[in-house]
C-alpha positions in Angstrom: 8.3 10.2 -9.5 6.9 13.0 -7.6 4.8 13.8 -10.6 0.7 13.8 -11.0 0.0 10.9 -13.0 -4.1 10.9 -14.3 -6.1 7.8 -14.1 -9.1 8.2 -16.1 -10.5 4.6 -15.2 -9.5 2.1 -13.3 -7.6 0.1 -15.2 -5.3 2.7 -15.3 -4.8 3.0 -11.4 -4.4 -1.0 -11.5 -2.0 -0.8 -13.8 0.3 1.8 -12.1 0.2 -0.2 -9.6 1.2 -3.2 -11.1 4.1 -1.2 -13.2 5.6 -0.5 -9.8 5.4 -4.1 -8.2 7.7 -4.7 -10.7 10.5 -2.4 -8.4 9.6 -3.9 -5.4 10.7 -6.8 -3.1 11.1 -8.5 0.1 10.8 -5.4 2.7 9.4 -2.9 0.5 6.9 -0.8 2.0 4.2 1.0 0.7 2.1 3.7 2.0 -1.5 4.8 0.6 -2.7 7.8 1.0 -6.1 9.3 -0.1 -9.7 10.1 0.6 -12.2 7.4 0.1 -13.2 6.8 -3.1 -9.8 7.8 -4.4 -8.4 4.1 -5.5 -6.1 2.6 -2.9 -8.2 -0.7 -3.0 -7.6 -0.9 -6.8 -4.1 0.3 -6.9 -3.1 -2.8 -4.7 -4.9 -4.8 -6.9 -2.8 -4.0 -9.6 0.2 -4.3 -7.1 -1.0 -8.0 -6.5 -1.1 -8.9 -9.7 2.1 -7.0 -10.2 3.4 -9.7 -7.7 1.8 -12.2 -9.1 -0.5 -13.1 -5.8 -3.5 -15.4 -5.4 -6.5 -13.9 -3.7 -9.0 -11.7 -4.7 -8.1 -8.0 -3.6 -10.3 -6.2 -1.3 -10.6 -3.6 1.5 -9.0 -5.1 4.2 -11.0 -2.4 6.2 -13.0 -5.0 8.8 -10.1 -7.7 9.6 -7.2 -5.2 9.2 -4.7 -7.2 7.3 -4.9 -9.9 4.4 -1.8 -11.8 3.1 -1.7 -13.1 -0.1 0.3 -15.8 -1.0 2.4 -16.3 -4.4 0.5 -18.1 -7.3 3.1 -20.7 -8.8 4.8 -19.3 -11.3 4.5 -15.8 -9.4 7.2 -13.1 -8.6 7.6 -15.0 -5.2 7.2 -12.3 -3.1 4.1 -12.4 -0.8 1.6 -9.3 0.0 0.0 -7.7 3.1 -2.5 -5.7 2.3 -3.2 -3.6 5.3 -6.1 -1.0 6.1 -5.0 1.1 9.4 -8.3 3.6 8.2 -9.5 1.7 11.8 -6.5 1.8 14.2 -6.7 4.2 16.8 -6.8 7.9 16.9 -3.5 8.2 17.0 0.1 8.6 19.3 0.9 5.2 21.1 -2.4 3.4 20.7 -1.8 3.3 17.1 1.8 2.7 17.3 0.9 -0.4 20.0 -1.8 -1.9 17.3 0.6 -1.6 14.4 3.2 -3.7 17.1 0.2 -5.9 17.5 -0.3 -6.8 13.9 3.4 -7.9 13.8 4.1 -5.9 10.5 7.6 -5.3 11.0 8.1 -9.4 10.7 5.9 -9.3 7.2 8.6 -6.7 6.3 11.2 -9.1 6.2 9.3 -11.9 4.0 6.8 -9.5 2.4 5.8 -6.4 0.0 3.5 -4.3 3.0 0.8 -2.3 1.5 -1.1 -0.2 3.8 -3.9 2.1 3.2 -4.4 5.1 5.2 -0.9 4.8 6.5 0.3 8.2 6.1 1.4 9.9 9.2 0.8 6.0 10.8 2.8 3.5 9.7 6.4 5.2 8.4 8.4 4.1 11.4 8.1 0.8 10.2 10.9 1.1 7.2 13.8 3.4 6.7 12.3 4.0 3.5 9.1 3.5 1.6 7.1 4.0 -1.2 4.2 6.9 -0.9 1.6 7.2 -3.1 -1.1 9.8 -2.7 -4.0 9.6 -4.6 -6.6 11.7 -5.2 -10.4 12.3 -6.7 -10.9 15.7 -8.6 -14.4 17.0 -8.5 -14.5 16.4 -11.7 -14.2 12.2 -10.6 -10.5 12.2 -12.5 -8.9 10.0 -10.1 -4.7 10.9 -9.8 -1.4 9.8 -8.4 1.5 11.2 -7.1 4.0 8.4 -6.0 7.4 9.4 -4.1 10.3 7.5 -2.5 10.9 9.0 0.9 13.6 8.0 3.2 13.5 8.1 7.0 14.8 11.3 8.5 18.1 11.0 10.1 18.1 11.7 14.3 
């Protein structure tokens, strides 16, 4: 972890993300980070079928939040995929639409993916799951995924 992983296509950021539902459970948070284009859509994809989810996965960008349900014979664990790319500008209107969307409840039942929650949506977890992806200017997409713990007061 903390390394720069290349995804030459698709399938590759799908699978990364599926490789790391694998670690995840019940009140696992995870934070995507990354310009548009850059593959946050298709990593939770992977994650989903990681998870073993019904749905089809797609930008939650218009109604916020999706959750997807377990397919029988799934990992159990259900997934919110969450896009805060339109929550407010930021301070305590975003911190009172993140209270509005009840997240901290699908924590306790739910894997929570969000895109464009860095800087947003950490407060939510003692600890979560960052990955930052990226798009060369070459169109190599990349990863870097780190586990970061809440700071200490």
């Amino acid at each position: 972890m903390g390394v720069e992983l290349e995804l030459p296509e698709p399938a590759d950021t799908e699978a990364l993300g599926e490789r790391l539902a694998a670690g995840l459970g019940p009140g696992d948070l995870v934070v995507l980070s990354g310009p548009l284009g850059a593959g946050k859509t298709v990593f939770v994809r992977g994650l989903a079928r990681g998870l073993g989810v019904a749905g089809p996965v797609t930008s939650p960008t218009f109604v916020i939040a999706r959750e997807h349900r377990p397919l029988p014979g799934g990992a159990g664990v259900p997934l919110v995929h969450v896009d805060a790319y339109r929550l407010g500008s930021g301070g305590a209107e975003v911190a009172d639409e993140l209270d509005d969307l009840d997240l901290d409840t699908d924590l306790a039942e739910a894997v929570v993916a969000v895109e464009w929650g860095e800087g947003v949506v950490e407060r939510l977890a003692a600890r979560h799951l960052l990955v930052r992806l990226s798009r060369r200017p070459d169109d190599l997409r990349t990863a870097v995924v780190s586990r970061v713990e809440a700071e200490r007061a």
